[in-house]
C-alpha positions in Angstrom: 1.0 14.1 12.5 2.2 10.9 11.6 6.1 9.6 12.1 8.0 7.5 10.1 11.2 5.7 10.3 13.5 6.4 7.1 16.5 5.4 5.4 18.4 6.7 2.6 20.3 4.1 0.2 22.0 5.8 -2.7 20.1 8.8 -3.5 16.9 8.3 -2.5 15.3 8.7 0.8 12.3 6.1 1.4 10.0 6.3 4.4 7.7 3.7 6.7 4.6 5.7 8.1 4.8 3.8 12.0 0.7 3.7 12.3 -0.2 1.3 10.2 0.5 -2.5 9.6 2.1 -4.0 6.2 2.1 -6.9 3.9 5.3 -8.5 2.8 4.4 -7.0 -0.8 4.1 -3.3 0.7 0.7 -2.6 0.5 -0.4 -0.6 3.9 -3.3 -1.6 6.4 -4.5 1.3 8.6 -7.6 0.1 10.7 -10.4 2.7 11.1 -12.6 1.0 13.5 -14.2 -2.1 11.4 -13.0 -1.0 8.5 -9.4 -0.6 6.8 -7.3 2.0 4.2 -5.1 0.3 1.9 -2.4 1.9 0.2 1.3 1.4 -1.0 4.1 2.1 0.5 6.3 4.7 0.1 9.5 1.7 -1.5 6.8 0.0 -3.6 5.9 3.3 -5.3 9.2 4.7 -6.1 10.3 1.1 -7.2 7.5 1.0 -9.7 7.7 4.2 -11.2 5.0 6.8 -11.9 1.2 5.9 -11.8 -0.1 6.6 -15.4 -3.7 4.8 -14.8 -5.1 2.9 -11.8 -7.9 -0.4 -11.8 -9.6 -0.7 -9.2 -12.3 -3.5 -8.3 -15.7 -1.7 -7.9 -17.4 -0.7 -4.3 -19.2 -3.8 -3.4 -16.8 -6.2 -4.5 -15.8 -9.2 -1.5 -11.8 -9.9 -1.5 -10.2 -12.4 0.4 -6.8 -12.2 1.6 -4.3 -12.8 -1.6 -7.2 -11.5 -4.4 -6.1 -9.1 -6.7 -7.9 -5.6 -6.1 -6.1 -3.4 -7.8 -3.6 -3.0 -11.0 -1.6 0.0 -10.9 0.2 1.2 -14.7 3.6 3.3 -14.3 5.8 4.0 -16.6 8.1 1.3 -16.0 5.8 -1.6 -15.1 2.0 -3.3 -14.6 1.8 -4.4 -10.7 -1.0 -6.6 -9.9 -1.6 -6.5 -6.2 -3.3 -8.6 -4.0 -5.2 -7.5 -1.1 -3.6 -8.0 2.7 -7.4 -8.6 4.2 -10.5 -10.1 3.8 -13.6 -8.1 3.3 -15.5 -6.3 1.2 -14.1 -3.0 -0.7 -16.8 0.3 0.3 -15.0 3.1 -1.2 -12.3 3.6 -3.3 -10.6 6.6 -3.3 -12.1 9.0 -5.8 -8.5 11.2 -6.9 -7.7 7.4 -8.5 -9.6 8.9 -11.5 -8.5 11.8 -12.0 -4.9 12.3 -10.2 -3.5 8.9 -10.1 -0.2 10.6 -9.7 -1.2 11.5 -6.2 -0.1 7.7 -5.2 3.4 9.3 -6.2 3.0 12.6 -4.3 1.8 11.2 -1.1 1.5 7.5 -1.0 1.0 7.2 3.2 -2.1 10.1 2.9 -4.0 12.0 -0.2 -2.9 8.5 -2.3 -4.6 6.0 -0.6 -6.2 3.3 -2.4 -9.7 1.7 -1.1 -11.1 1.1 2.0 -12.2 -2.6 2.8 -14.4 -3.3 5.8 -12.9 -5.8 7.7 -14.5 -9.4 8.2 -11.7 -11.1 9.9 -8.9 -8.0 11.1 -7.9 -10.6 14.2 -6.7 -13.4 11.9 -5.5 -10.9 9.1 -3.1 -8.7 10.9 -1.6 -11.5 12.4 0.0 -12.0 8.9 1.1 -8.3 8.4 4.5 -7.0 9.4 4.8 -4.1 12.4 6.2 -0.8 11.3 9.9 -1.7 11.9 9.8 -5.4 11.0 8.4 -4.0 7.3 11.1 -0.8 8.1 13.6 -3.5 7.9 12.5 -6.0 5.2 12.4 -2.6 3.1 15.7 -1.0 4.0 17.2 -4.7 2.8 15.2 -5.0 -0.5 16.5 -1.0 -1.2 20.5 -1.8 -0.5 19.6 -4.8 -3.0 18.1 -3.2 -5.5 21.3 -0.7 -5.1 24.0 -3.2 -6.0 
């Protein structure tokens, strides 16, 4: 079962899963061994609005750290967002297709994005934020957004 630290500013509640690393944009990095499942968090989603259609770069394709790998379309905007590691991307997940909504629904499990394996994870997580250091650059960018 994973835990979370949360926050509520204004109405709506917004959660930080505390397993997993995270890149100043939001994106979440939880290591599997050599490899790595990227999603976005639970702020970024709810910011954006809901997921109409979902690009992914194809299985096989090499990112480095900062390459765009995905572009997510909501309702309210086109994100573009670059990828927290460097590797190569060996499966994206397949309810992308058909349920892109499930980012919405369950961003930290079922809404996963891709998983990358991992060239270089002991340089790369040393730019990601722990749980509460993300927790907190969050809850700020919320009570902002709020004003």
């Amino acid at each position: 079962m994973v835990e979370y630290l949360q926050t509520t500013v204004g109405k709506f509640l917004f959660k930080v899963a505390v397993d997993r690393y995270y890149s100043n944009d939001g994106i979440w990095v939880l290591r599997e061994g050599d490899q790595c499942r990227l999603g976005i968090s639970d702020f970024l989603q709810q910011r954006s609005g809901d997921v109409a259609f979902i690009e992914v770069k194809p299985e096989g394709t090499k990112v480095s750290s900062g390459d765009e790998f995905v572009v997510i379309e909501t309702i309210k905007v086109n994100i573009s967002l670059a990828s927290p590691i460097t590797g190569t991307i060996v499966t994206i997940n397949p309810l992308l297709t058909t349920t892109p909504e499930i980012i919405n629904q369950d961003p930290f499990g079922a809404g996963w994005l891709v998983i990358i394996k991992a060239l270089d994870w002991e340089s790369d997580h040393k730019c990601l934020l722990e749980p509460n250091a993300y927790f907190l650059r969050m809850k700020a960018q919320a009570e902002e957004a709020a004003r």
